[in-house]
C-alpha positions as CSV (number, residue, x, y, z in Angstrom):
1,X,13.0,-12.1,10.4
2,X,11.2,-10.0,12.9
3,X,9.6,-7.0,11.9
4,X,11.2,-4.7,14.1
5,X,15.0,-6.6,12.8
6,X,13.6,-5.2,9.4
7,X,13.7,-1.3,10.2
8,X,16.4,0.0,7.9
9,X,18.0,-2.7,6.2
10,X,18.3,-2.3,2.0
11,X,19.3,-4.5,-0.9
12,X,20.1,-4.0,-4.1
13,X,17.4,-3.5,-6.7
14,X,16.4,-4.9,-10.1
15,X,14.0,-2.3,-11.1
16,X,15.6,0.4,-12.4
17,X,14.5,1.9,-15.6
18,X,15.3,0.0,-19.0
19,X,14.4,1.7,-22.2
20,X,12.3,3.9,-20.6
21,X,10.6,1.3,-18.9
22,X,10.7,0.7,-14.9
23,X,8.9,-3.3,-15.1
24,X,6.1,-4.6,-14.8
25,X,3.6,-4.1,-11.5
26,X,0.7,-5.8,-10.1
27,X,-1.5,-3.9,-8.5
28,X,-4.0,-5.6,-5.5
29,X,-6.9,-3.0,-4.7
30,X,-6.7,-0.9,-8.1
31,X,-10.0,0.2,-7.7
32,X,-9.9,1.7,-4.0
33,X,-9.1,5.0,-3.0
34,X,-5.3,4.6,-3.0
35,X,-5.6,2.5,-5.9
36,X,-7.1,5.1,-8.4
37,X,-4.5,7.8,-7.0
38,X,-1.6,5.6,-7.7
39,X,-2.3,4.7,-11.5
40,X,-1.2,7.6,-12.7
41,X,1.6,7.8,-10.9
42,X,3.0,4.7,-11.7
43,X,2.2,5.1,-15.5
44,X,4.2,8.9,-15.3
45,X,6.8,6.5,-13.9
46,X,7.3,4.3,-16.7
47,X,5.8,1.5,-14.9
48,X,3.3,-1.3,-17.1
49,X,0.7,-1.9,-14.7
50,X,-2.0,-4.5,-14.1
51,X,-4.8,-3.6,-11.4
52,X,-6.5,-6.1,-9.8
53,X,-10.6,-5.5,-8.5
54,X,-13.4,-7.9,-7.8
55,X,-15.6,-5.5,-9.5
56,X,-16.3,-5.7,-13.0
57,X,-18.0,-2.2,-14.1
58,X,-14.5,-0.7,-11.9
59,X,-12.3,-2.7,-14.4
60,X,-13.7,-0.9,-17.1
61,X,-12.7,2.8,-15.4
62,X,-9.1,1.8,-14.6
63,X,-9.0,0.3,-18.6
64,X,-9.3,3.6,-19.4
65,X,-6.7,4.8,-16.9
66,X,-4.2,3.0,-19.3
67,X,-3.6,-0.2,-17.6
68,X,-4.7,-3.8,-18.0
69,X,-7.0,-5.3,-15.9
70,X,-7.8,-8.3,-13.7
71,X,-11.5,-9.2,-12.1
72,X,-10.5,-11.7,-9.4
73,X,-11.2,-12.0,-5.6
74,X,-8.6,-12.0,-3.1
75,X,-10.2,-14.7,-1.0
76,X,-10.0,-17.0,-3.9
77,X,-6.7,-18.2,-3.9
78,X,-6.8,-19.9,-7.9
79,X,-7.9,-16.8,-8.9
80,X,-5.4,-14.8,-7.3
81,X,-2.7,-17.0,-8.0
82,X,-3.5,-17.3,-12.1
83,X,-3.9,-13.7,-12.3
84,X,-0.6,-12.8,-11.2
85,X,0.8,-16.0,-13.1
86,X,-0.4,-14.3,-16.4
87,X,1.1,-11.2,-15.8
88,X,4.9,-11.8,-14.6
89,X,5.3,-8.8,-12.6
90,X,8.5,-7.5,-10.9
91,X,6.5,-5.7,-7.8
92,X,4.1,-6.3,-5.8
93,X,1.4,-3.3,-4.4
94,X,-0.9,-4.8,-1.8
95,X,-3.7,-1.9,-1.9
96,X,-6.4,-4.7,-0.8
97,X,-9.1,-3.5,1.8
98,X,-12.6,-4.0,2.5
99,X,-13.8,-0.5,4.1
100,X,-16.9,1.9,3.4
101,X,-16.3,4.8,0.9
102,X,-17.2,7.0,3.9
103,X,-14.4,6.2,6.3
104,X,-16.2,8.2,8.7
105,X,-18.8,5.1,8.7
106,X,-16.8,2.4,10.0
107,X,-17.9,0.3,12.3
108,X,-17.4,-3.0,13.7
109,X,-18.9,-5.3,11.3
110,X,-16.7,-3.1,8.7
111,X,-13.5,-3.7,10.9
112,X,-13.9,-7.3,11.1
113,X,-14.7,-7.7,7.5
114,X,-11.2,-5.7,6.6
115,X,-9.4,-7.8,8.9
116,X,-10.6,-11.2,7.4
117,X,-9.2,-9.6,4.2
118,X,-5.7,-8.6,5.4
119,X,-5.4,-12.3,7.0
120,X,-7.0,-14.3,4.1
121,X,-5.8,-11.5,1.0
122,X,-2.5,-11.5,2.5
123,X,-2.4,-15.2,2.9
124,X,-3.4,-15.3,-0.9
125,X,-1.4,-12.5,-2.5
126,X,2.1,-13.5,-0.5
127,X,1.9,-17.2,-1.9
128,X,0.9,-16.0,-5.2
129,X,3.9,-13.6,-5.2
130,X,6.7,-16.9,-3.6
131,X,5.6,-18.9,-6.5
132,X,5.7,-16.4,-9.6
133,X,9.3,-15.1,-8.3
134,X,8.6,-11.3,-7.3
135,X,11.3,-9.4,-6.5
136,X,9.7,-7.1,-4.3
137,X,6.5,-6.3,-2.2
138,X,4.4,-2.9,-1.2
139,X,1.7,-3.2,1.2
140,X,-0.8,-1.1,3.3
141,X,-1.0,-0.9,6.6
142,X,-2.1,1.3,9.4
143,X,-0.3,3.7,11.8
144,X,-3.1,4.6,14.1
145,X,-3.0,0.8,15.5
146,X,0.1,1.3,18.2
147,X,-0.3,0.2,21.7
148,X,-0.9,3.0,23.8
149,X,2.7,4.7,25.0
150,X,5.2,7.5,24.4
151,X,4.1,10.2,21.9
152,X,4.8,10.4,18.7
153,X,4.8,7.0,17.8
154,X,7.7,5.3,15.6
155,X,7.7,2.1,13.7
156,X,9.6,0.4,16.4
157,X,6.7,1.1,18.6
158,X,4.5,-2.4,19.6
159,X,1.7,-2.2,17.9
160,X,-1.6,-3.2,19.7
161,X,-2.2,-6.4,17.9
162,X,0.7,-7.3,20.5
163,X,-1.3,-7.1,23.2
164,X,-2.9,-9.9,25.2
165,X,-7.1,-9.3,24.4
166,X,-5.9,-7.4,21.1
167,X,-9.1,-6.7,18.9
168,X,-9.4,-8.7,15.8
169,X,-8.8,-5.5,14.0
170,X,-5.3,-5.2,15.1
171,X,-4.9,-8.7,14.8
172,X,-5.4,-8.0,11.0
173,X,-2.8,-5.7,11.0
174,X,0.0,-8.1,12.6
175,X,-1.2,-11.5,10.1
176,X,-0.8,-8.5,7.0
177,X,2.4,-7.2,8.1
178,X,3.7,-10.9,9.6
179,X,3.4,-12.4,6.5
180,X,4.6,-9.7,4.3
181,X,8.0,-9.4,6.2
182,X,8.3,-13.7,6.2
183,X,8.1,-13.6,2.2
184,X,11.6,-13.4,2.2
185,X,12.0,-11.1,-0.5
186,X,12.5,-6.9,0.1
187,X,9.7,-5.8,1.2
188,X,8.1,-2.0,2.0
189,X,5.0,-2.1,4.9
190,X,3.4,1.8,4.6
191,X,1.7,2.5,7.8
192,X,-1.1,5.2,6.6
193,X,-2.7,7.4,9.1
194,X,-6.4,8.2,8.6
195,X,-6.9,9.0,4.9
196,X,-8.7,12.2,3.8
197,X,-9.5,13.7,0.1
198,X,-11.0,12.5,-2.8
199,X,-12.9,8.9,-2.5
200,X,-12.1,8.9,1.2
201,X,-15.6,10.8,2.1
202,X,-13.8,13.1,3.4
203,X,-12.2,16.8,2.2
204,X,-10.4,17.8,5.4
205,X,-8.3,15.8,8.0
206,X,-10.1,13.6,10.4
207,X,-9.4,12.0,13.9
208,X,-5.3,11.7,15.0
209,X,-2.2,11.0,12.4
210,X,-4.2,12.2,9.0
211,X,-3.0,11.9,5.7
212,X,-4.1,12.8,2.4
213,X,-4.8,10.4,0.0
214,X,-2.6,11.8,-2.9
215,X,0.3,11.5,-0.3
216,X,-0.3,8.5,0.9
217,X,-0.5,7.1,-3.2
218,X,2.8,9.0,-3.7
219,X,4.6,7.2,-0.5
220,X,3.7,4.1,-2.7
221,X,4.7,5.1,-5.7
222,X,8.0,5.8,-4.6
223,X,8.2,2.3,-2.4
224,X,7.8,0.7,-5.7
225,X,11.0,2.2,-6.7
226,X,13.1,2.7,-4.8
227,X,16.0,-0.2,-2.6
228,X,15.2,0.7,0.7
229,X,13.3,-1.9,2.6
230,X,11.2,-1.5,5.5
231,X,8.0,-0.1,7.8
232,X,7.4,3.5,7.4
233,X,5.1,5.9,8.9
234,X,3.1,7.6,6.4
235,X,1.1,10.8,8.4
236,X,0.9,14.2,8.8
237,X,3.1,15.8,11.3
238,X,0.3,15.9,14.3
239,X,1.9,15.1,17.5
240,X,0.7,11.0,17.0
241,X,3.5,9.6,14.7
242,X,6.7,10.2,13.5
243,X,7.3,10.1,9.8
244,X,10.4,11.3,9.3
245,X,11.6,8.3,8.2
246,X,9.8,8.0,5.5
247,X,10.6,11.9,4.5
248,X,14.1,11.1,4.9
249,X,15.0,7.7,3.7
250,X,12.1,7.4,0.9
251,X,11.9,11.0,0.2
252,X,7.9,11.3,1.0
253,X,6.4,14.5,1.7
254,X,2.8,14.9,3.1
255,X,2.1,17.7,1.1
256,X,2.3,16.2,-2.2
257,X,-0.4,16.5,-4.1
258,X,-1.2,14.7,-7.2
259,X,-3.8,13.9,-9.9
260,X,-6.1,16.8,-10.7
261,X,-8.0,15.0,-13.4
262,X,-7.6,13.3,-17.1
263,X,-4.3,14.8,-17.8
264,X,-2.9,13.2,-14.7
265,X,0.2,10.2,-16.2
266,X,1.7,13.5,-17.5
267,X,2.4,15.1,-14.4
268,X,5.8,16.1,-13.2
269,X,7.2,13.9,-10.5
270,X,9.4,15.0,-8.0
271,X,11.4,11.3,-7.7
272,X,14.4,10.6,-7.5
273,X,16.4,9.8,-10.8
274,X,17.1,6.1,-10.6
């Protein structure tokens, strides 16, 4: 199935709540930006979570997030593939990515190391996933990586890892996105704009299509949940993407704001009952 044959389609879900319980979910890239901004939200959601870092003393922080913990590699494929055997989980979140803490510091030795991951991780994470039977899959993805063309940009836009002499940077972004949509199961891609706020090293919006990185935690949150399948936009309203697909078929909204500290898996959602 192409990727632009994927825009829109649904099926039904397995994941609603049971006993006050959503499932259980893996998460790839606990420990990352998105990662720590997600936990709570999944937890408020009723979700049992497992995050997944290569970096021991981080395990120990998100242990006392309230979620069980994984130390394991995503280049090693045994590893990868034995963690998510132990735990049995319904979803999917690929967080994974190999970037500075100060986005503003990337560079091109940075770029090619992040690609490697979201060929290689990828590779890892999907076959993990076929052969423990997941039911569904969220991953990250860019939305500052179209080919140049019309403004605002839409996910049925070619993306520049398309183009002949594409960068191995946007070649990372079609072998994520490639083999998320051949899993075969339902699927969510979450093209993020350029993330800003806490662990981004940046306060304030940066460079086109920005997006905060409570929102962007919150458009996963609800991709976990929810039975639409598909590539969504997730930026703020700038003149470089359109996201209303996202606001209208997932019910994202870049303003959301989440966790302001300990007290965070208390919050009050604004989801959808399901």
């Amino acid at each position: 199935m192409s990727t632009l044959m994927s825009l829109g389609t649904t099926k039904p879900t397995t994941l609603r709540r049971r006993n006050g319980r959503r499932g259980k979910l893996f998460l790839a890239g606990a420990s990352g930006a998105i990662g720590q901004r997600l936990i709570p939200l999944l937890l408020a959601d009723g979700w049992s979570v497992m995050g997944m870092t290569r970096f021991p003393e981080r395990a120990t922080a998100m242990r006392r997030l309230g979620i069980e913990t994984v130390v394991a590699d995503a280049f090693d494929a045994a590893g990868v593939m034995a963690a998510l055997s132990k735990f049995l989980p319904d979803v999917l979140v690929h967080q994974l990515t190999d970037l500075p803490r100060d986005l503003a510091e990337l560079n091109d030795e940075a770029l090619e190391r992040n690609a490697r991951l979201r060929w290689i991780g990828t590779r890892n994470l999907v076959a993990a996933a076929r052969d423990v039977g997941i039911a569904r899959i969220v991953a990250q993805s860019i939305a500052f990586d179209y080919a140049p063309g019309p403004l605002p940009h839409r996910e049925a836009d070619q993306l520049a890892g398309r183009l002949d002499n594409a960068s191995s940077s946007s070649n990372g972004v079609i072998g994520l996105e490639d083999q998320v949509v051949g899993l075969g199961i339902p699927f969510v891609i979450l093209r993020y704009g350029r993330l800003y706020g806490p662990g981004t090293g940046s306060d304030r919006p940066w460079g086109a299509a920005p997006v905060h990185v409570d929102a962007a935690a919150y458009a996963a949150a609800l991709a976990s949940r929810t039975d639409i399948e598909g590539i969504f936009n997730i930026a703020e309203r700038d003149g470089e993407v359109d996201s209303t697909l996202a606001e209208t078929r997932l019910g994202w909204t870049p303003g959301f704001r989440g966790w302001q500290g300990p007290a965070a898996p208390q919050l009050q959602l604004s989801f959808r009952k399901s």
